[in-house]
Structure formats: C-alpha cells, structure tokens
C-alpha angles and dihedrals in degrees: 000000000000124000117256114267112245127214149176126199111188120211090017100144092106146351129009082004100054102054091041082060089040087053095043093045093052079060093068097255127137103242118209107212113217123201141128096211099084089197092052094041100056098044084057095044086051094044089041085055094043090065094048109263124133091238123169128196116239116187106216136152104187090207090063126073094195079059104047096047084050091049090045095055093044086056082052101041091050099042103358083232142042121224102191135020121191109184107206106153104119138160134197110200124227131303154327107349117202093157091234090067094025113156095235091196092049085046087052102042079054089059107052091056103029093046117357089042090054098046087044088051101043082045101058097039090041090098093050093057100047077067086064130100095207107016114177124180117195117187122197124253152177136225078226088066094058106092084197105071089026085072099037116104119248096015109129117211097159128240121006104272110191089180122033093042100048086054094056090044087051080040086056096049100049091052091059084052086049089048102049093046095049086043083120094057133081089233112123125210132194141142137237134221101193087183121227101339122192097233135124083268092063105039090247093282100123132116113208118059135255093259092048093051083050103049100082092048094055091049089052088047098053085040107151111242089262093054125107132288139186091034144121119236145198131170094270084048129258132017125191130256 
C-alpha cells in the first residue's frame, strides 16, 4: 500500500483555497488547511471533513516567521514530510493603483504575502519536501503577472494595478531562481494562473468559479516526475513570462 499524499494549501479558508484543498483532498490526500483566521480555518477543516476529506487545521499566517516555523514542525510532527505546497495565500492592496497616487503601505502589505510569505513558507517547508518521493510546489499566479501579455497589444488584464501585478510578476521571478537552484532535486516547481476568479479577493466580480480557478493548480500539483517545472499555466497550457 502507498503512503498517503501530504499537502499543504496555504490561504484555503475560502475561495479559490479552499477548492484547490476540496479537490486534493477527493483524491485521497491529507490536506493541511492554512490560515491564519482561526474562525475561518476550522469551519473549512469541518466542511472539508464533512465531505469526507482528511483535512487538518494548520494555523499559519504567511506574514509572520514565529507562524510559519509552528506551521513547519506540525507538518513534521503529523507525517514527518510534506509531498506538495501550494502556496495560495495572496493579497491585492488596496485600490485603485495607478502607480502616481499608489497606497505604498497597501503595495507592501501586498508584498509580504504575495512574495516574501511565499518564499518564508517554501523555505521553511523546503526541508519537508526534500523527504518526499514525489514533492511538487505550485505558487499562485496571475495572467496580470506575465510582462509579456501585459505589453502586448489588445490583451486585456483590467484596470492598472501598480501593486498586485507587480507582485505576481516579482512572484514569477523568484520561482525561476527556486527552480535553477533546486535543478538537482526531484522538486518540481510551477505556477498557476487560476483566471478571474469570483472570490472575496476579487470583489466577486469574477466570472469563473472557485473550482475552475482551481483546476490548473491542482494538475500541476498531482504532475508525473517527468512533468514540467519552472513554468507558468493556465488551463490551455503555458503562458509566457
């Protein structure tokens, strides 16, 4: 018999989170619930269970160094390895973000989850997942992030965001670095663009659901070893930097 698949979803009280644990979790994993709203967190973990997944709560707030050591021994404590990250926890500042009258403390509170939180997390988890035999680390996107698209004529990417973008493009930067100094492990390391998603982030002015915006990080999540890594996805495959 295999061992039981491990994961951690950061940010999964709710929303696009919160699917990506539901549909890891229908696959038989145990699904580590990160959030740092204990309220939030457990309702999830208990609907997550009602429905029959082997959810845990794992208190984690990715801003805060004390939270994400805790959050790295329980996962230790609990499996002694972690097979998959996803590192979902994302914020937008506040708006709007034309980069002249840009809020600097919304743009930085955007950076410490969307950049610094995910490299404190993958750092600190880093160790648990070179015990794995199969150890994937998804990171959460954004079509906005790509510079690409965002200078080519006639792409669409809504309103200017001086703030969020710029955090998904720096997003997509670090995780190339990631990716060329773990190039002798068997980690593999891709991001995911889940589109424009109706969740809290976003207002609820999406227009695909939760569990469509979760779908491509959960592909990348359950890759072969001989799948990808160091590349951006969407649901029609990859997209450029």
């Amino acid at each position: 018999m295999s061992e039981q698949t491990i994961a951690l979803v950061t940010g999964a009280n709710q929303g696009i989170g919160y699917a990506i644990a539901a549909g890891l979790g229908a696959l038989g994993w145990s699904v580590g619930v990160g959030d740092r709203n204990p309220e939030r967190r457990r309702d999830a973990v208990a609907q997550l269970r009602a429905d029959g997944v082997d959810a845990f709560l794992v208190p984690l707030d990715v801003t805060d160094d004390n939270s994400v050591a805790a959050a790295a021994r329980q996962i230790d404590d609990r499996a002694g390895r972690l097979d998959v990250l996803v590192n979902n926890a994302g914020a937008t500042g506040a708006w709007p973000q034309n980069p002249s009258t840009l809020d600097l403390a919304g743009a930085r509170a955007a950076v410490e989850t969307n950049v610094f939180g995910l490299i404190r997390v993958t750092n600190a988890m880093l160790p648990l997942l070179r015990r794995s035999a199969h150890p994937r680390i998804v990171n959460q996107s954004s079509h906005v992030g790509s510079l690409t698209l965002q200078t080519t004529p006639g792409v669409e990417l809504g309103e200017i965001s001086g703030a969020y973008a710029p955090t998904k493009t720096y997003l997509n930067a670090v995780t190339i670095q990631y990716v060329k100094e773990l190039a002798d492990s068997n980690i593999l390391i891709n991001n995911a663009c889940p589109g424009y998603v109706t969740t809290a982030l976003t207002g609820f002015q999406g227009f695909r659901t939760p569990e469509q915006g979760a779908a491509i990080a959960i592909k990348l999540a359950t890759l072969p070893d001989d799948g990808p890594t160091g590349q951006l996805f969407d649901d029609d495959g990859i997209v450029p930097w």
